[in-house]
Structures are given as C-alpha cells and as structure tokens.
DOSE-301163 format. One record per residue: x, y, z of N, C-alpha, C, O, CB in turn. Coordinates in steps of 0.001 Angstrom, whole numbers, padded with zeros to 6 digits, always signed. Glycine has a CB too. Layout:
residues N
XYZXYZXYZXYZXYZ...
END
This chain:
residues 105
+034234+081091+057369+033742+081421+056056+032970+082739+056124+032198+083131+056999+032858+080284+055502+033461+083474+054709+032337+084951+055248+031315+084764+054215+031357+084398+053040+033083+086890+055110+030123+085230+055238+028688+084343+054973+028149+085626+053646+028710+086709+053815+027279+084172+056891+027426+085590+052748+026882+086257+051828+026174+087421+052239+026165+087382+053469+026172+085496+051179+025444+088664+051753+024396+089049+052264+023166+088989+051601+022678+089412+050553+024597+090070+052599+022713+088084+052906+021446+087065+052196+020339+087700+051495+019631+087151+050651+020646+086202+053299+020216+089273+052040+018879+090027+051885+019127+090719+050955+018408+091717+050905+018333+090828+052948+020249+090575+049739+021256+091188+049111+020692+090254+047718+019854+090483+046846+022971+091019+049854+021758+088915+048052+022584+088295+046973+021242+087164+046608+021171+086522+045560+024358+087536+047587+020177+087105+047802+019239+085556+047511+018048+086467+046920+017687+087579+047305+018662+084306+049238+017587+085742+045963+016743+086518+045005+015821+085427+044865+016179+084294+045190+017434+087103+043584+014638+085655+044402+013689+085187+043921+013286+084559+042588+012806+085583+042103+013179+085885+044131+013140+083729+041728+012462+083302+040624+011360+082992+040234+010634+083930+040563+012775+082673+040360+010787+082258+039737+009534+081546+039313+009068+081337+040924+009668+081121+041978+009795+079964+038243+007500+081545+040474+006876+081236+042255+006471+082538+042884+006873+083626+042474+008205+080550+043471+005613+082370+043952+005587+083673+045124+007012+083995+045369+008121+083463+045431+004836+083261+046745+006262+085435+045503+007466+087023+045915+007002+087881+046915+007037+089109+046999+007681+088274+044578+006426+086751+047886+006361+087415+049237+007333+087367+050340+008415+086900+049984+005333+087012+049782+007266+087692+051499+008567+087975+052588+008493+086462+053351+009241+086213+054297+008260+089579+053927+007691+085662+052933+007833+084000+053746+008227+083699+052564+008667+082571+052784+006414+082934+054490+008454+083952+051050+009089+083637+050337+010462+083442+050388+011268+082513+050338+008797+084152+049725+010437+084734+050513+011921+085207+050581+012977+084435+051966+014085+083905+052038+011781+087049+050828+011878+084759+052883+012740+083733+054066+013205+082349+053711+014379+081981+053764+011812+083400+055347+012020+081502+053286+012313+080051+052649+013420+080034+051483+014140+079039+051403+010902+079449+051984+013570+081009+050651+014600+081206+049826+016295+081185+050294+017309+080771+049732+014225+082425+049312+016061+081778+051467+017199+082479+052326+017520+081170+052519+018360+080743+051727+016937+083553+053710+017049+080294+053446+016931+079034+054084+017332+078176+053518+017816+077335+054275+015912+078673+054398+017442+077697+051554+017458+076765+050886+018747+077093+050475+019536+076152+050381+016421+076557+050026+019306+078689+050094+020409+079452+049998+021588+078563+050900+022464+077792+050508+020047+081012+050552+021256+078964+052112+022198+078776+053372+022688+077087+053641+023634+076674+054313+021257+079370+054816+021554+076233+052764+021891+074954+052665+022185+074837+051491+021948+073639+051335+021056+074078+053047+022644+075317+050223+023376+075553+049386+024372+075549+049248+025009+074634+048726+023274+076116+049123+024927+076860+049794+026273+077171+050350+027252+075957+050735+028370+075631+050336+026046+077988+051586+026010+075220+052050+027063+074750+052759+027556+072876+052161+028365+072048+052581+026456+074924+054500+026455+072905+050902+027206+071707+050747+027987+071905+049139+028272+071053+048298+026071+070285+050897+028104+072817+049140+029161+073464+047786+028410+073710+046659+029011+073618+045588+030398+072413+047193+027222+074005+046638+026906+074044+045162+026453+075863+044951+025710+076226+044038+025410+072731+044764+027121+076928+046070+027218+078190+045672+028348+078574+046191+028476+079047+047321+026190+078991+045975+029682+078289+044965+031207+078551+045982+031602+079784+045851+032175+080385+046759+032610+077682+045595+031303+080359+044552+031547+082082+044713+030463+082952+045117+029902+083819+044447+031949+082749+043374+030198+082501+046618+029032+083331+046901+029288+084731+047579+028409+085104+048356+028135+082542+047771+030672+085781+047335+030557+086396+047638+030490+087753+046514+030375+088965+046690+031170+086100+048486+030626+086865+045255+030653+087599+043806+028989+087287+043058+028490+087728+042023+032152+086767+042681+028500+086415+044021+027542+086363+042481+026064+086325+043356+026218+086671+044528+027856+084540+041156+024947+086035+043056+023883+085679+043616+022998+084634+043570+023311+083716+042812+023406+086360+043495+022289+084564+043996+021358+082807+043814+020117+083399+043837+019645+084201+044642+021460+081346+045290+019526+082767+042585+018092+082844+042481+017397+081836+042733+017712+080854+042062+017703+083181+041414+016283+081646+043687+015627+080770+044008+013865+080211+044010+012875+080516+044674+016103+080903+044874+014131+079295+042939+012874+078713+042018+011706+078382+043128+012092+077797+044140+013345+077121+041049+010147+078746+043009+009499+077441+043729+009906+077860+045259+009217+077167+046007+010252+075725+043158+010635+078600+045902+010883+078581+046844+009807+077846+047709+010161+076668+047752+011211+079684+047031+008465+078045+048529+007728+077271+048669+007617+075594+048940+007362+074928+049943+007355+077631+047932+007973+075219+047378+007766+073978+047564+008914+073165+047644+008939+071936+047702+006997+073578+046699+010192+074223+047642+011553+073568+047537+011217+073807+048915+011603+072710+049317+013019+074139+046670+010885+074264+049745+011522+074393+051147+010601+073130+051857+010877+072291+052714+011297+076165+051958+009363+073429+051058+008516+071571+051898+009400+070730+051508+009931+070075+052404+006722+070730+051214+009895+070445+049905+009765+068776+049640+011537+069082+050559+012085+068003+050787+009578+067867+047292+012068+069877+050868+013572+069883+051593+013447+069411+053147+014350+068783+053700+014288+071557+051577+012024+069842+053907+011806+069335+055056+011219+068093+055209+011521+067138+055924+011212+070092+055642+010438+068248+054511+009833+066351+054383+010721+064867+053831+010480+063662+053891+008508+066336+053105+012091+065885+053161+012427+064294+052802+013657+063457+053488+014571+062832+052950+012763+064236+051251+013332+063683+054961+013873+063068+055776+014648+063686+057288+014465+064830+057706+014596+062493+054949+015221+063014+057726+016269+063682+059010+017115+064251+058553+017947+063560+057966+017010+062842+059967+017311+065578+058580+018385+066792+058458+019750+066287+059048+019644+065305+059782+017875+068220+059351+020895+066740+058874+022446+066610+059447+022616+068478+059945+022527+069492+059253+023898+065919+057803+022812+068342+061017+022982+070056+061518+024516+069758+061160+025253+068786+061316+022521+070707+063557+024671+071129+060567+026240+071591+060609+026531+072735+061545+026266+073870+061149+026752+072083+059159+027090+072546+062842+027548+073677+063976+028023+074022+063330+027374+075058+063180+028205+073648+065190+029096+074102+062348+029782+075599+062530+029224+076174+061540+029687+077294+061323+031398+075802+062453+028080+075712+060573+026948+076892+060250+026118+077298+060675+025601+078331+060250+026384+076907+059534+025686+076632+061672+024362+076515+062346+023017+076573+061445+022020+077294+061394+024299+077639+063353+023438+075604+060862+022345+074734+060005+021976+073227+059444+022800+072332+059255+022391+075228+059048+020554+073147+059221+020377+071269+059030+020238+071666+057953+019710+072699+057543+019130+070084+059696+020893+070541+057254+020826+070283+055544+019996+069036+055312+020267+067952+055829+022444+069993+054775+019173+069212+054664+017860+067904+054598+018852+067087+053029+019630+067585+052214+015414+068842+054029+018417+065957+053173+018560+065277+052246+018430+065521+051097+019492+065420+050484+018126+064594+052371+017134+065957+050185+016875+066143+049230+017354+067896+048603+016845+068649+047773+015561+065662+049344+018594+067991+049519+019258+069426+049190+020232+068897+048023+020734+069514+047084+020185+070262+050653+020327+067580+048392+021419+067210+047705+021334+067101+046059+022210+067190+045199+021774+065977+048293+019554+066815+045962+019227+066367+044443+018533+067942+043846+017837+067929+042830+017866+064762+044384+018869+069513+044744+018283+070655+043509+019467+070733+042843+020678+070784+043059+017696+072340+043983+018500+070723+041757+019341+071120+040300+019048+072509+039870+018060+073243+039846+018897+070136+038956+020667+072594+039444+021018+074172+039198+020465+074377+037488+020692+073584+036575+023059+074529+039434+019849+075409+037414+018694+075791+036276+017630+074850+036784+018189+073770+036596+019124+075470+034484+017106+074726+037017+015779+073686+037508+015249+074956+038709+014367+075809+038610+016402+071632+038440+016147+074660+039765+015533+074978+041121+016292+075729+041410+015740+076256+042376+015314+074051+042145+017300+076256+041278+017994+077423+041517+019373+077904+039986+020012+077276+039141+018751+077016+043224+019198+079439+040438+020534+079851+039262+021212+080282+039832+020627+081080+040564+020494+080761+038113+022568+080279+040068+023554+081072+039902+023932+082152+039219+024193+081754+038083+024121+080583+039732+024178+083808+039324+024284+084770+038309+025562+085683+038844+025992+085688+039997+022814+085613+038102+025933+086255+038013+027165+087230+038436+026028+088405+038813+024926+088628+038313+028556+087699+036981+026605+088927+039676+026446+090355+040850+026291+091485+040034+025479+092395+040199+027892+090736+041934+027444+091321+038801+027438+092538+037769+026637+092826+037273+026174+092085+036406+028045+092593+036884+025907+094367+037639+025265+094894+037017+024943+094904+035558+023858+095356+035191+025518+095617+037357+025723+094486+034790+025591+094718+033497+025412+093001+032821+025179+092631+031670+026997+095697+032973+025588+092395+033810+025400+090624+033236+023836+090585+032947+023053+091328+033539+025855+089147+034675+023517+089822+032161+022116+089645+031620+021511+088611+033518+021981+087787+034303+022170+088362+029505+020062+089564+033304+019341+089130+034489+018424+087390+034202+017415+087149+033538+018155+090578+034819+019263+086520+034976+018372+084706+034648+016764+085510+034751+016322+085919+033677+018690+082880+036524+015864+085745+036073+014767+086098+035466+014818+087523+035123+015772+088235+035434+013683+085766+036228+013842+087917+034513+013686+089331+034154+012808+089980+035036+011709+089426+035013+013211+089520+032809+012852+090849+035736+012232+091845+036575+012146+091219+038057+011272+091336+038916+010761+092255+035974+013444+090467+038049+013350+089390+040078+014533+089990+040215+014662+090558+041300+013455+087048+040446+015700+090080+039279+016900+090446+040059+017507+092338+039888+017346+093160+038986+018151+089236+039402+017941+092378+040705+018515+093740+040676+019208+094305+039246+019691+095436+039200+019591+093742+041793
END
C-alpha cells in the first residue's frame, strides 16, 4: 500500500496545534488508514479532532492488535471514532471549502 504523506495530508482541528499534537494526530491517522475508514488517502486529507485526548482514550481502551505489514497497533476504541466528531475527511483540492478554517492548507 502507498502510505500518505503524513506531514502533508494529517492536519489538525479543534484542540492543541503543537508538534506532540501533530505527532498524536499522525498516529490516530495511521490507525485510520489501516482499518478502512481513510480509503482515498492518497487524494484527500484527514483532519484530526482532540488529537490529545483521542490518542489517550485510543491507548487506554485496551490491548492493541499490531498489524506487521503496517507496523502498527490499532487499539480498540479506533474502531468507535466517528467521522465529523473526531476526525474529517477533505479533498486535497485547493479550491474545496476548508472543514476547519485557518488548520488546513
């Protein structure tokens, strides 16, 4: 699979917009991906809500499943973010209206 570019396409929303932000964002992204709920991820981008506290309540709510051939654990409660809630999906295109205003490119 060809992987996104994370420092690119994973964006920020509601919440801190610092660089441990952004990492935890990356992180919730990459367990996104891999259980299908960002399939055109090489056209569009993911904005990511709360990052912060999506990335605690994602480690705390239980034993992770590593996927080798992503080389990543997907926690349980990846399964229950909801798209507009905790993350958006947006087209890449410049000219598509921005989900937040002044987070995405």
């Amino acid at each position: 699979m060809t992987k996104p570019d994370w420092n690119r396409q994973v964006k920020l929303g509601r919440g801190r917009s610092d660089t441990g932000a952004h990492h935890r964002a990356i992180e919730i992204a990459r367990q996104l991906l891999v259980i299908g709920r960002w399939p055109d991820h090489l056209h569009t981008l993911i904005v990511i809500h709360n990052a912060y506290d999506l990335h605690r309540h994602l480690q705390l709510s239980g034993a992770g499943v590593y996927d080798a051939g992503q080389g990543i654990t997907v926690y349980p409660a990846a399964y229950e973010l909801a798209a507009g809630q905790d993350y958006e999906v947006a087209p890449m295109d410049a000219t598509a209206p921005h989900p937040i205003p002044g987070r995405c490119p």
